[in-house]
N, C-alpha and C positions, 0 to 999 in steps of 0.2 A: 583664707583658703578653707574650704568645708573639708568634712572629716570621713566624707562621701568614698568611694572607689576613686583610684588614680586616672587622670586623664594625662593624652599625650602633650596638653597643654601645661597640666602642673609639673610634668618632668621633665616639660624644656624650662621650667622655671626654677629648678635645682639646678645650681652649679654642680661643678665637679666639685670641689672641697667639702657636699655635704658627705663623700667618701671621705671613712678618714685614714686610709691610707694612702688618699691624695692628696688630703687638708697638709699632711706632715710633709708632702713634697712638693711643694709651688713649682718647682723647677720640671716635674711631671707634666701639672697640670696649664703651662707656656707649652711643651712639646705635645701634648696633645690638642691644644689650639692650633697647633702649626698645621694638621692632621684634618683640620675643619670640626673638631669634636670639640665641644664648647660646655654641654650638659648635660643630666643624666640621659635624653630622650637621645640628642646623639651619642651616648655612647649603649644605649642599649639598644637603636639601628646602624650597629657595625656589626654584623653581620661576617659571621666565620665563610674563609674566602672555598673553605673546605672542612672534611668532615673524615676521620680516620676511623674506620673498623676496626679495632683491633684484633677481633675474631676473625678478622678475612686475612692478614698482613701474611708476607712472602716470607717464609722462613731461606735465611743461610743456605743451606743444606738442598734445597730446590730450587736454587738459581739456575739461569740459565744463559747460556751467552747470547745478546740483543734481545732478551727480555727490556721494556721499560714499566723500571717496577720501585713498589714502595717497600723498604725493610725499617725496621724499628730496630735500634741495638744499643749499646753501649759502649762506648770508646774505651780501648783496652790500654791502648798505649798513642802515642800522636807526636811525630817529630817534625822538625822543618830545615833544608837547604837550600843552596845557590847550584843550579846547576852551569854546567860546563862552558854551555853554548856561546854563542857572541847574538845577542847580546844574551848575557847570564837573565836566566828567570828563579823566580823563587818556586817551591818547590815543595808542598806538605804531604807526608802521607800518614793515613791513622790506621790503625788494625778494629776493627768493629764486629762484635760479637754479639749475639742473641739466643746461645746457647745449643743451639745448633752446628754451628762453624762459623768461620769467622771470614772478613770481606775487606779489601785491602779499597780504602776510600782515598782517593787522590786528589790535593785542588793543586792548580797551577795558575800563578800568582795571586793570591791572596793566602797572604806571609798571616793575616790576621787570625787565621782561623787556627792557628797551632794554641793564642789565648784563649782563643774560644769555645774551642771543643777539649778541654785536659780531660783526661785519663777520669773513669766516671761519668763522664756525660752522659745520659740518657736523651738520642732525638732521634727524629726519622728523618731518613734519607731518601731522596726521589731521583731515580736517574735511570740509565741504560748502562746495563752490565757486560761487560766485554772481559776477554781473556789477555792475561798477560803473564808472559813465561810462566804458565802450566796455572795463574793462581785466575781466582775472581774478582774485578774490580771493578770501580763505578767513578768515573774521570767528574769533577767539577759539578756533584750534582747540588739540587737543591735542599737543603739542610734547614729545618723547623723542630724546635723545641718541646720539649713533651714533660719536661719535672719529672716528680713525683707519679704525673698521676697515672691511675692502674687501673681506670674504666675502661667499659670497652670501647665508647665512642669518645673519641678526642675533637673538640674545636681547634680548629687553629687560623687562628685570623691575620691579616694582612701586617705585615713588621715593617718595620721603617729603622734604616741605621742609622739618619739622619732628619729628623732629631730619633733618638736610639731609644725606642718602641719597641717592646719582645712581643709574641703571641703568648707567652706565659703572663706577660704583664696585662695584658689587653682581660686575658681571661678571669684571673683576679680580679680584676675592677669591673667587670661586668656581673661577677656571680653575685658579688656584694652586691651593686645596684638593682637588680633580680631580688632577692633574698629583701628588699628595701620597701619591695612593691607587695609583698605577703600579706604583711598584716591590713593593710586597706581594700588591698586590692586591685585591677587595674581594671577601668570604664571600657564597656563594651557597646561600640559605637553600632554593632549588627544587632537585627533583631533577630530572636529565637528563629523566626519562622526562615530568613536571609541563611543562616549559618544552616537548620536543616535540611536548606534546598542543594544547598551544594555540600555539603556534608563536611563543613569547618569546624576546627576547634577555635574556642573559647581564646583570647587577645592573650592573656597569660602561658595558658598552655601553646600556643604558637611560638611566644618570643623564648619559652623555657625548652620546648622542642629543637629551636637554631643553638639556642647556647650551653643546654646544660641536658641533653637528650639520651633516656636510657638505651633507644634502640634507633636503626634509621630510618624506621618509620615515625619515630617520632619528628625526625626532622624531616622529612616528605611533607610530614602534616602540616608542622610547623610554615613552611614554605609556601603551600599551597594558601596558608591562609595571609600569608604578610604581604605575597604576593599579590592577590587580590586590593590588600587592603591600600597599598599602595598606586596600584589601576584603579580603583575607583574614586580615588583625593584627585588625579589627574581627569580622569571623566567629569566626578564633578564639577569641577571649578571651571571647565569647558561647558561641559550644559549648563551651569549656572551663569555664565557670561551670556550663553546663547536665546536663550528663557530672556533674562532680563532684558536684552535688548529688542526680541520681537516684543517684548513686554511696554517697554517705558518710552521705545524711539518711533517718533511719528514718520509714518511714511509719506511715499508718492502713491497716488493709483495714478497710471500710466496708462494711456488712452493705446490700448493694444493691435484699436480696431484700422490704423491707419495705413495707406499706402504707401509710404517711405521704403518702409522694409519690405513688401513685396513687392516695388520698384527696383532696389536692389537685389534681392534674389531673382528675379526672372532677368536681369540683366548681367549675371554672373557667364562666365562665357564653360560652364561646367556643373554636375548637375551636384545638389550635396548630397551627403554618403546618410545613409540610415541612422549613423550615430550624431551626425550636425542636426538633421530634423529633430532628433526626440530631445537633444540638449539646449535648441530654440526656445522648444516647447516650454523646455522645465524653465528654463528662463522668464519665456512669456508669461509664463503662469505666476512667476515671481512677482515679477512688473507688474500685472494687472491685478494683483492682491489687497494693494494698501499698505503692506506690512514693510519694511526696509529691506532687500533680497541681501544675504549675505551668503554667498556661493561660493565654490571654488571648484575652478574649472582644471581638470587633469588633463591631457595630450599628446601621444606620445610626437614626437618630430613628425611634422608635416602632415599633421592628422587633420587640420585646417580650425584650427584655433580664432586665428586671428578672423573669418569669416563669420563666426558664431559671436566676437567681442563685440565684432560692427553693427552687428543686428540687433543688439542690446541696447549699443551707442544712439542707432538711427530711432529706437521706440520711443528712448527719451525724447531726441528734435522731433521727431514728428509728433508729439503733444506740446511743444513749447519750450521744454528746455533742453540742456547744453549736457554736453555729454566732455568725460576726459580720460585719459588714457594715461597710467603713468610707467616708464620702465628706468631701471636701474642705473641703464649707464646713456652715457649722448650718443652713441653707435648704436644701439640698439631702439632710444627712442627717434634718432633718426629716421633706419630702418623705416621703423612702422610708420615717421609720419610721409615721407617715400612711398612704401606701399600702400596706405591708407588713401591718400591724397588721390594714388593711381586710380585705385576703385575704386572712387566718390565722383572722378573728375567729370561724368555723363552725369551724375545726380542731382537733379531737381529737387528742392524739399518746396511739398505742396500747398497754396494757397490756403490760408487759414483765417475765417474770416468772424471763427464762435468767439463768445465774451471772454476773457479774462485771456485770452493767449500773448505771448508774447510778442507774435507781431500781427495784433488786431488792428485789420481794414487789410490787412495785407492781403489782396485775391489772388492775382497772378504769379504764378511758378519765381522761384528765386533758386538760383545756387546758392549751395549747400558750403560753408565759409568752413576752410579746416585751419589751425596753428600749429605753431610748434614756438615750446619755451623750452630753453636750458641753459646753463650758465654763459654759456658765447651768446645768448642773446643781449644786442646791445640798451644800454639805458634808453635810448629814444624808442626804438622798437618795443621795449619792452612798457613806456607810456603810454605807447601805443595800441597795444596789447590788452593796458590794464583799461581802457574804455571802452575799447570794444567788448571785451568778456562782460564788462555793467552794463552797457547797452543792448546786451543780448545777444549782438551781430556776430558774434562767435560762435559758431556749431560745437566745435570740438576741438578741442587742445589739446596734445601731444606734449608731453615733454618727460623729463626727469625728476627729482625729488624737487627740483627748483618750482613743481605746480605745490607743494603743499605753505613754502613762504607765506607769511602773512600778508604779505602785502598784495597777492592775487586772489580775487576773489568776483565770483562769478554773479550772475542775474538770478540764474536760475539752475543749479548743478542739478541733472537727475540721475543720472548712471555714471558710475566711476568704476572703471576697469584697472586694476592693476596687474601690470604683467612680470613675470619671475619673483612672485612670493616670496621665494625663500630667501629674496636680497633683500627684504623690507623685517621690518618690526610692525606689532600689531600698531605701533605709535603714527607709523604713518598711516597707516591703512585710517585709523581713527581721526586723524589731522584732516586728512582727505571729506571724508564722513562728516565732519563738522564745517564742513563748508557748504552745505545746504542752504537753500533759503528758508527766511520764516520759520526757523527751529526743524524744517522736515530734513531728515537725513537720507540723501542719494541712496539708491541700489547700487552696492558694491559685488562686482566679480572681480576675482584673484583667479591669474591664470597660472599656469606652471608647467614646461615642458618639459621638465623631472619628474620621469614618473615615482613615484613612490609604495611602497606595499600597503594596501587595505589597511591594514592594523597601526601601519604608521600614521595615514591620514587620519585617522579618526583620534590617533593622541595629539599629532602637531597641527592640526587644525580641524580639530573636533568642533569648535564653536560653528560650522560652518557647513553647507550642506555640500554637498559633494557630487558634481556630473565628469563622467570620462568620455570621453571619444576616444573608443576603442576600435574605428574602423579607419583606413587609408582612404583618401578619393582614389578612384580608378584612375591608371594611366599613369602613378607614381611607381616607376622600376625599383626591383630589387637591388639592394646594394651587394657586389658581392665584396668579401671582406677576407685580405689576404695577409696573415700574421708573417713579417721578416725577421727571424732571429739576428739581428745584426746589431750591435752598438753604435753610437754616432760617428765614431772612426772607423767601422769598416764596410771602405766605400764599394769593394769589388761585390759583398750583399747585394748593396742598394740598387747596384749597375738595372735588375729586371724592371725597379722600380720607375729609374728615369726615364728606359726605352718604353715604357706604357705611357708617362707624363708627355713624349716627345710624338709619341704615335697618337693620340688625342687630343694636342693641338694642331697637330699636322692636319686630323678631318674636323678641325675647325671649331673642337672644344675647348674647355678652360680647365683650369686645376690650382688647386690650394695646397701648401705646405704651410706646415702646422709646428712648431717649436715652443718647449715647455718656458726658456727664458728672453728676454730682449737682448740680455749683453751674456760675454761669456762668463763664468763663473770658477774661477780656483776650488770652492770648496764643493760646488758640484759638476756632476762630469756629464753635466747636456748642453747639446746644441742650443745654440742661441741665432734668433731668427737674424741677427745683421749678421752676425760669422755666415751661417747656411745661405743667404741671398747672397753675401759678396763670391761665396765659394762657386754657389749653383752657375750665374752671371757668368763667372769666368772658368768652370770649366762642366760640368755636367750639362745645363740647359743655357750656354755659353749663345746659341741662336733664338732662343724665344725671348720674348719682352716680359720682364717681372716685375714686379712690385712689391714694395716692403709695407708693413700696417701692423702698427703696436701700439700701447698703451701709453708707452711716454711721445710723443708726437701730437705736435698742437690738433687741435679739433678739424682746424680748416685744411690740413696735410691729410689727414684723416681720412674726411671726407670727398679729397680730391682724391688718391689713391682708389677710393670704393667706388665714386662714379667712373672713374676709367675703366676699372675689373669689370663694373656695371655693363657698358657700354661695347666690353670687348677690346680696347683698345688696350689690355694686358692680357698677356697666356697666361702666367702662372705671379699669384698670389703667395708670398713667403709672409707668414704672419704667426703672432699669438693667439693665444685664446680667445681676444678680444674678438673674435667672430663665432665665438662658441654659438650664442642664439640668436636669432631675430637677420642674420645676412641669406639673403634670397638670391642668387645668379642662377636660373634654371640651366645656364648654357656649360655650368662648369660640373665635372664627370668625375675627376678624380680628385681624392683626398690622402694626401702622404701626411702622416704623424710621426714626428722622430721622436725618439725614446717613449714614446710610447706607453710604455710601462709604467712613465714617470705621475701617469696621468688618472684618474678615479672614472671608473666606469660611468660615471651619469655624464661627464667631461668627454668620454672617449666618445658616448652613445648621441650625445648634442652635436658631434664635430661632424660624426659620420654623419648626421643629418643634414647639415650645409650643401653636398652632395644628392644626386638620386630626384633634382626635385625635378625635369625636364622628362623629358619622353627615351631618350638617350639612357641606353646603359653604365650605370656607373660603378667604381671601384674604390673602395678605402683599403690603403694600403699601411700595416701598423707597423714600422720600425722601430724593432726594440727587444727590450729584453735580457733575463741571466741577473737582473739587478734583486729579483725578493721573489719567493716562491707565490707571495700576494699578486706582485704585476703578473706576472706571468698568468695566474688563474684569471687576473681579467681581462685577457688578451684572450685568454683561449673562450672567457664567454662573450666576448664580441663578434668570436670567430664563427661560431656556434649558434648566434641568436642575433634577430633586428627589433624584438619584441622590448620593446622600454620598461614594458611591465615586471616582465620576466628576469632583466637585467637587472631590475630595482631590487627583486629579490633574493638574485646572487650576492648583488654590493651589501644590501640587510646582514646577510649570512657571512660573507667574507670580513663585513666592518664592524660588526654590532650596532647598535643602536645609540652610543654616544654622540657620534654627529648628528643624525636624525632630531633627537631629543635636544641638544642646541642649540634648534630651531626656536623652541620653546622660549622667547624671548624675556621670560620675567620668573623671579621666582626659584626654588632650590630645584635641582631634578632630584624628583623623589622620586625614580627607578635605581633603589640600591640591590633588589633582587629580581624584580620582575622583566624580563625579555622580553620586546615584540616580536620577536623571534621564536621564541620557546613557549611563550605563553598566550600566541593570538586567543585561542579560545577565550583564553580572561581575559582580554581588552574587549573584545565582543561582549560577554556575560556583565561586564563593570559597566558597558555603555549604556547597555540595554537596562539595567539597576537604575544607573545615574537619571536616565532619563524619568523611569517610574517613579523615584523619590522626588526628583523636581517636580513632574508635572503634578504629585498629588500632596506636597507640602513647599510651593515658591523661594518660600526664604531657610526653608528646612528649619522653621522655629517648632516641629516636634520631632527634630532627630539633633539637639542640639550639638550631642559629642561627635557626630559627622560636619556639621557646622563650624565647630569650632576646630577640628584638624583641617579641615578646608583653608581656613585664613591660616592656618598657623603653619602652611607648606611652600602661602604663596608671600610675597613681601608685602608690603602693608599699604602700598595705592593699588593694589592689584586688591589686594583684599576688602578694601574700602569701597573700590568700585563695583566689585562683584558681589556683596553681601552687604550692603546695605538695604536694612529695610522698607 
C-alpha cells in the first residue's frame, strides 16, 4: 500500500478491528456485519439517517397541542405499571425536562424503556403532543440518543436493537475512523475543474460535513457532493458497459432497403401514430449501422409496441436472417405468438436471389414460417424445431426463457427482441446476444410496458438507448375508471358494479375480474379468484358463462380457458394477475379489480389496459380500500390519470426508489443518499460527466481513482467484464 492519499479502495481494505475500540470488542464487530458493515469504507458510507439543530429545537414551555415536534431534555424521573384493562398492558411514564418545563413522555407496552431511559438520560424525543388532564404529553414517540454531546448539530444515525447498535455507538466509531483519514489524506477522484463547475466540496470535507458538521450547510454540502459521487459510480459503470460493447461487439449491417417491412406496414388494417414512425426510424437506423443496436423500447398500454418489435423482426428476414422474441411467462409468449402469427399470416417474405443469402436461388415469394418454443413444448417437436432453426426455415421464434437453453441455436439470429425487461437479468439478455452467428451479435430491443420516470431509465438501463411511444393509435377509447370504496365482503357496494358487468354482456360485450390470490387465505383478508368465480357463478352473475384462469393451472387449461374468452364463447373472465400483459380481447369493456388496493400502481395501470382496446367504451372498476393510506393514494391516482407516464411518477414518489434500483441486477446498490426522486438533476449532470470522461479516456486509465471505485461498487465478473483493458 503507498503512503499516497487514501482511496475508497484502501478503506474497504481496513477491517473494523483497525478501530480499537472495536479491535477490544469482536462481539461489536459480528453485530455490525449483521448490519452489512464490514469496513472502514462501510462504515464511513453510513450515513446519519438525520441531522439535529440544536439551535432550532422546540423548547418545553412553547409546545403545543398536535404540534409534531422534536424536544431534546433529560429524564427527571421514569416509572413503569400494569394497567387495569383485560387484557393488562404495561404502562411507562417519564417526567422530561429541558429547563423550561417539563413534558409528561408515555410509552405503552414497551416495559423496556423504564431500563433504558433512568433518571439523567439525556435524548431527543420525536412525536405529536397532545393534552391530558390539563398536562402536555407525547404517547409512544421515537426516542434517539444524544450523550454528552453539546454541539449544535447532532448526527444520529440508524439504531438497531437487534443486534443492539446505538447511534451514540455508530457515531464513536465513525469520528475515530474520520479522524484516521487526516494524516494521509483522502483521494480525490474529481478533477479541480469537475468540483468547480458545480461548486463541490473536497471528498474529505463532504464525508466530515454528513458526520461531524459545524453548521447545516455544512451538511447540504456535504450531501450534495456524496450524492453525486455516488450517481456517477452508477452512470459510469453503465456507459462503460455501453462504450465497450458498441466498442468490441461485431455487428449486422442490415439490408434496410427491403420490402418485407413495407409489405407489412401498408398491409396494416390502421394507419401508425407519429410516435411508431419516428421509433421505426431510430430503430432502422440502428439496423443499418453495423454496430450491435442495444435499445430499449418504453410504451405506455396499447401504445402499439408490439407493431414497432415486428418491423425490427421482419428487417432482419428480409436480409436473410431470423429474428426471436422472448417474454417471461407462456401466456404471455403465447399471446404474442397468437397475435404475431395473425399479422404475418397474408406475408410473403420476398424472393431473394443476391450471393450469400440464406435462401440463395430462392426467386419466388415464400411464406413467412413463425414458432413458438416453451417448456410444453414436446421432445419430438422440439427436434424438430432444433433443424429447422439450423436450416434457416425458421423466420422467428417466439417463446419463453426456454429460447436461451443451450441446446437451441439458430442459422443465422439477427434481431432479438425481448419483451417485459424488467422480468429478465442482463444474463439473459446476454445469453440471447451470444447466440449470433460467426461471432456477430444480433440487434437487441427490450420492451417494457412499465413506464418508468426519465431519471429512472437512465440508472436501470442506462447501458441502453432509449425510444418511447408517447402517442395512442386513433380510435383506442378512453377508460373511464370508477374507485368502489368497498372491501371483498361488502357485497351490497359491489351490487353497481355487477349491474354494469351484466348490462355489457347483455349488448354483447365481455369482462374480466381481477383477484390478488388463487386460493383463499387466513393470513390475508382478499378475495381469491376460485372463492370470487364460485361466488359470482352462483349468485351475482349466476346467468352469464365465466371462466376461471390462474397461474397454478396446467398450460393447456390455460390456454383453452383464453381461446374460449378469445372467441366469445365466455362473458366474463375471473382471473389473476396472470393476464396483467400481452392478453388482447378487443370485444371485452370492463375490468372489475377486487381489493384493489392490494395492488401497485404499474399492476393496477397494466390491468386497466387489457380493457379499452376495441372501439366500444370501456370502464375499470377498482374494488377496494381503508387497507394503508398508500393503497388508497393509488387508487385515487388511477382515478385521476390514464397517462403510464405520469402514474410511474406518482409510484417513484409514493415508493422510493428501492424497487426501481432492484432492477439493477448485479452488484451493491450504491444509492445510500442519492434519490431519483430528489436529485433527478444529478442523474442528468452524472450521465452527461460519465459519458465525457468515457468518450475522451475508454478505459479511464487517466482518471484511475474513478476506475477503480467503479470496480470496487460493482462485484467482480461485473467488474471484469466491464473494465477490462
Amino acid at each position: 500500500m503507498t503512503d499516497g492519499p487514501l482511496t475508497y479502495a484502501d478503506l474497504a481494505g481496513f477491517p473494523l478491528t483497525a478501530i480499537a475500540a472495536l479491535a477490544a470488542h469482536p462481539k461489536k464487530v459480528d453485530r455490525l456485519a449483521e448490519l452489512g458493515i464490514e469496513n472502514v469504507l462501510d462504515l464511513l458510507t453510513t450515513y446519519p439517517r438525520r441531522h439535529i439543530d440544536r439551535s432550532r429545537e422546540a423548547r418545553i414551555r412553547d409546545l403545543v397541542p398536535g404540534d409534531q415536534i422534536m424536544v431534546v431534555g433529560t429524564v427527571a424521573r421514569i416509572s413503569g405499571r400494569r394497567t387495569k384493562g383485560r387484557p393488562p398492558k404495561s404502562l411507562v411514564t417519564a417526567e422530561v425536562g429541558d429547563g423550561s418545563g417539563y413534558l409528561r413522555i408515555t410509552f405503552f407496552n414497551q416495559s423496556w424503556r423504564e431500563k433504558q431511559l433512568p433518571a439523567g438520560t439525556e435524548a431527543v424525543f420525536f412525536g405529536k403532543v397532545d393534552s391530558f388532564q390539563g398536562r402536555l404529553q407525547m404517547a409512544n414517540p421515537v426516542v434517539d440518543f444524544i450523550g454528552d454531546k453539546t454541539g449544535k448539530i447532532i448526527a444520529l444515525y440508524p439504531q438497531s436493537e437487534k443486534p443492539r447498535i446505538t447511534s451514540e455507538d455508530m457515531a464513536a466509531w465513525i469520528q475515530i475512523a474520520l479522524g484516521k483519514t487526516v494524516k494521509r489524506g483522502l483521494a480525490e477522484p474529481l478533477t479541480d475543474e469537475v468540483r468547480e463547475r458545480w461548486g463541490f466540496v473536497d471528498r474529505y470535507h463532504a464525508l466530515r460535513g454528513m458526520h461531524s458538521p459545524d453548521a447545516m450547510d455544512d451538511v447540504e454540502a456535504g450531501e450534495k457532493r456524496l450524492v453525486f459521487d455516488e450517481l456517477l459510480r452508477v452512470q459510469l459503470a453503465l456507459v462503460l458497459r455501453k462504450r465497450a460493447l458498441e466498442r468490441t461487439a461485431k455487428g449486422i449491417e442490415h439490408d434496410t432497403s427491403g420490402e418485407l417491412v413495407r409489405r407489412f406496414l401498408d398491409a396494416l388494417a390502421f394507419p401508425l401514430t407519429g410516435a411508431q414512425q419516428r421509433v421505426i426510424a431510430e430503430i432502422t437506423g440502428d439496423l443499418g449501422s453495423g454496430h450491435p443496436m442495444h435499445r430499449l423500447l418504453q410504451g405506455d398500454v396499447g401504445a402499439g409496441k408490439t407493431v414497432v418489435a415486428v418491423a425490427a423482426l421482419l428487417t432482419a428476414i428480409q436480409g436473410g436472417h431470423q429474428g426471436a422474441l422472448m417474454a417471461p411467462t407462456e401466456v404471455l409468449a403465447e399471446q404474442h405468438f397468437l397475435g404475431i402469427r395473425a399479422l404475418l399470416a397474408d406475408l410473403r417474405v420476398p424472393g431473394d436471389e443476391q450471393e450469400g443469402s440464406l435462401f440463395e436461388g430462392a426467386s419466388a415469394d415464400r411464406p413467412l414460417r413463425v414458432e413458438l418454443l416453451t417448456n410444453r413444448t414436446t421432445a419430438a417437436n422440439r427436434r424438430k424445431l432444433a433443424e429447422a432453426l439450423l436450416d434457416g426455415s425458421v423466420d422467428l421464434l417466439i417463446g419463453t426463457h426456454a429460447l436461451i437453453e443451450d441446446k437451441v441455436a439458430f442459422r443465422s439470429l439477427g434481431v432479438v427482441v425481448v419483451d417485459e425487461q424488467h422480468r429478465f437479468g442482463v444474463e439473459q439478455r446476454d445469453a440471447l446476444r451470444r447466440k449470433g452467428a460467426e461471432g456477430a451479435s444480433p440487434d437487441v430491443l427490450v420492451m417494457t410496458a412499465t413506464p418508468i420516470p426519465r431519471t429512472a431509465a437512465m440508472t436501470v438501463y442506462g447501458d441502453l438507448d432509449v425510444s418511447v411511444l408517447d402517442e395512442l393509435p386513433p380510435g383506442r377509447t378512453p377508460i373511464a375508471t370508477t374507485w368502489v370504496r368497498a372491501g371483498s365482503g361488502a357485497e351490497e357496494a359491489q351490487e353497481p358494479v355487477w349491474r354494469h358487468v351484466i348490462a355489457e354482456v347483455g349488448d354483447g360485450r365481455q369482462a374480466y375480474v381481477v383477484c390478488p390470490l388463487v386460493e383463499e387465505s387466513e393470513k390475508l383478508e382478499a378475495t381469491s379468484a376460485e372463492e370470487t368465480f364460485e361466488r359470482l357463478r352462483l349468485v351475482e352473475l349466476a346467468d352469464l358463462r365465466l371462466g376461471l384462469l390462474h397461474g397454478r393451472m396446467a398450460s393447456a387449461e390455460k390456454e383453452a380457458t383464453m381461446r374460449e374468452f378469445r372467441e366469445g364463447r365466455l362473458d366474463v373472465l375471473v382471473a389473476t394477475t396472470v393476464i396483467e400483459v400481452g392478453v388482447d380481447v378487443p370485444n371485452a369493456t370492463v375490468m372489475v379489480i377486487l381489493d384493489a388496493d392490494r395492488f401497485g400502481i404499474a399492476q393496477l395501470h397494466q390491468l386497466r389496459g387489457r380493457v379499452g382496446r376495441g372501439a366500444d367504451a370501456s370502464t375499470c372498476w377498482l374494488v377496494g380500500g381503508g387497507q394503508s393510506s398508500d393503497g388508497e393514494a393509488r387508487l385515487e391516482a388511477l382515478v385521476r390519470s390514464t397517462d403510464g407516464f405520469e402514474l410511474a411518477e406518482v409510484d417513484l414518489d409514493l415508493r422510493g426508489e428501492g424497487t426501481i434500483m432492484g432492477s439493477r441486477q448485479k452488484g451493491r446498490n450504491d444509492l445510500k443518499l442519492a434519490s431519483l426522486r430528489r436529485h433527478k438533476v444529478w442523474v442528468q449532470r452524472a450521465r452527461e460527466l460519465a459519458f465525457e470522461l468515457v468518450d475522451g479516456d475508454p478505459d479511464l486509465h487517466r482518471h484511475p481513482a474513478l476506475r477503480d471505485e467503479v470496480a470496487l461498487f460493482l462485484d467482480d465478473d461485473e467488474a471484469d467484464n466491464l473494465l477490462k483493458s
